[in-house]
N, C-alpha and C positions, 0 to 999 in steps of 0.2 A: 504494500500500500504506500503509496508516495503521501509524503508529507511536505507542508510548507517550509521552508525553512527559514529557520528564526533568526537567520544575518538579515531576511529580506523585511522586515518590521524592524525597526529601529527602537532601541530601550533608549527612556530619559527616564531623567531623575530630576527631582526638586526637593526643596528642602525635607515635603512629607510625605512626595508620591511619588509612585513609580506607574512609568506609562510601559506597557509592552501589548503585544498583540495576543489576539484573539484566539483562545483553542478553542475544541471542541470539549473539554473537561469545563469549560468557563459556562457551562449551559445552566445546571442549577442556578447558578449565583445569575447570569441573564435574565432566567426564567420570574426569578423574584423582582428583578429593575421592573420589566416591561411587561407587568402581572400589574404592577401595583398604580391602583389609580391618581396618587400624588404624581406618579411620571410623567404617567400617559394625558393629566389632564389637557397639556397645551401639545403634546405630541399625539396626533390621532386620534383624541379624542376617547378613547376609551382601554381597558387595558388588550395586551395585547394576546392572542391565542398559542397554544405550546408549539402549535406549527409554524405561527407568523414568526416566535421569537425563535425557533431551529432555523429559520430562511434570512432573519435578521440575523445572525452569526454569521451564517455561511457566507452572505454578503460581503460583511465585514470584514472578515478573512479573504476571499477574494478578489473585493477596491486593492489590496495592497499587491498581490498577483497579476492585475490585469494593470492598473492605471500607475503603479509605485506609491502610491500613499491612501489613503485610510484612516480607520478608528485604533483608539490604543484600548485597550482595558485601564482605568483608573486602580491602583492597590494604595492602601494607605501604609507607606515602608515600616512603621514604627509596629504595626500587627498584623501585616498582611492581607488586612479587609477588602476584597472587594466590596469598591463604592461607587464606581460606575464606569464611562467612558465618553469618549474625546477624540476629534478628531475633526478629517478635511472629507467628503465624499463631492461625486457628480453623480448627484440621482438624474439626471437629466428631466427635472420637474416641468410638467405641462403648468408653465407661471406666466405670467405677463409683468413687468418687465422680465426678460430669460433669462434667468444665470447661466446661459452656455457659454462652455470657455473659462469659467470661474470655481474656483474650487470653493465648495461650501463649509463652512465649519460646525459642527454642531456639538450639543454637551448633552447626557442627562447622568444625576444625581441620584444618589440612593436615597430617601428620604433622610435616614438617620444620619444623613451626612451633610443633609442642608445647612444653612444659615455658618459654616465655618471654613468659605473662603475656597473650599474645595475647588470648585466650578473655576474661579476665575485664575487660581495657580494652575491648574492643567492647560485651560484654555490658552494662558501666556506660554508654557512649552509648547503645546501645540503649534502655537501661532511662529513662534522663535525658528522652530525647528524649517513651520513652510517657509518663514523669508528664505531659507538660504536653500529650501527645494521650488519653489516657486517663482525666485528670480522678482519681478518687479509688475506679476501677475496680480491685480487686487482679488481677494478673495469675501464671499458673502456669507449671510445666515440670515434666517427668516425665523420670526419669534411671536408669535400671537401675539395682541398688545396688550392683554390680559396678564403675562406674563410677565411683571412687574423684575424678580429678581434675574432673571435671563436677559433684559434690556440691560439690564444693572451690570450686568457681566460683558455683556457684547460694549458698552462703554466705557465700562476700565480698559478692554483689550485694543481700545481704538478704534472700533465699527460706529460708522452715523449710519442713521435711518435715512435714506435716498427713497423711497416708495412704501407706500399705503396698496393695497392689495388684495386680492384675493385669489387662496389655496383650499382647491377642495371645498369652496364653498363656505371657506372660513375666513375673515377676516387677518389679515398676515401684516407684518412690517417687513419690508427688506431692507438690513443693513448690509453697507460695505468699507471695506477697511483696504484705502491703498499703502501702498509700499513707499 
């Protein structure tokens, strides 16, 4: 059985986490992120199915196989928690304005891991690590406006809000963060 290999996902480190990639052993601890409806509220909308979230891995694992970059898993170094995950994808979203050409950035949190900064230290390695893989590409994220602390986050990291929008029939902000 051929496996990914793990020089091709990139580890960082920050002061309290560690980003590395995606197995398939990470499925429990997924299964609990995109189960639970604090996640899912501004993501989809509802929580998500055992199948959606085995397809939502596989994914994961694959952006870094096909395109070179992707989501990390979040661990918190000091106990090893998985607390979520981080990262750049091209879902190739049916949006108006298109993010075609743009790498998107996205986050979500474990609950119990909210409100302590989590979100926006990964999202700064995340971001560090694409200047120097993305070159002088701006890259985007889209965040229901509902979603008070993930604006909060996309503004520490340097994203403004460029469009008002709609995803899915949901009301969306598009921010973007040039280089």
């Amino acid at each position: 059985m051929s496996r990914l290999s793990p020089d091709l996902v990139p580890s960082i480190e920050t002061g309290r986490l560690a980003l590395r990639g995606h197995r398939p052993d990470d499925f429990a601890d997924y299964m609990a992120l995109w189960t639970d409806p604090a996640v899912t509220r501004f993501i989809g909308g509802r929580p998500s199915t055992r199948e959606e979230v085995w397809g939502r891995l596989l994914r994961n694992i694959g952006h870094w196989a096909s395109l070179g970059f992707g989501y990390w898993v979040i661990v918190e170094k000091g106990s090893g928690r998985f607390i979520g995950e981080v990262g750049f994808a091209d879902f190739r979203r049916e949006i108006e304005p298109s993010l075609d050409g743009m790498p998107e950035i996205g986050w979500a949190i474990a609950p119990d891991a909210h409100g302590q900064g989590y979100a926006t230290e990964a999202a700064r390695a995340a971001i560090a690590w694409g200047d120097g893989h993305f070159g002088s590409r701006p890259t985007a994220c889209i965040i229901a406006p509902e979603n008070g602390p993930s604006i909060r986050v996309a503004e520490k990291c340097g994203y403004r809000a460029f469009a008002r929008t709609t995803y899915k029939d949901k009301p969306t902000i598009m921010f973007v963060r040039e280089v």
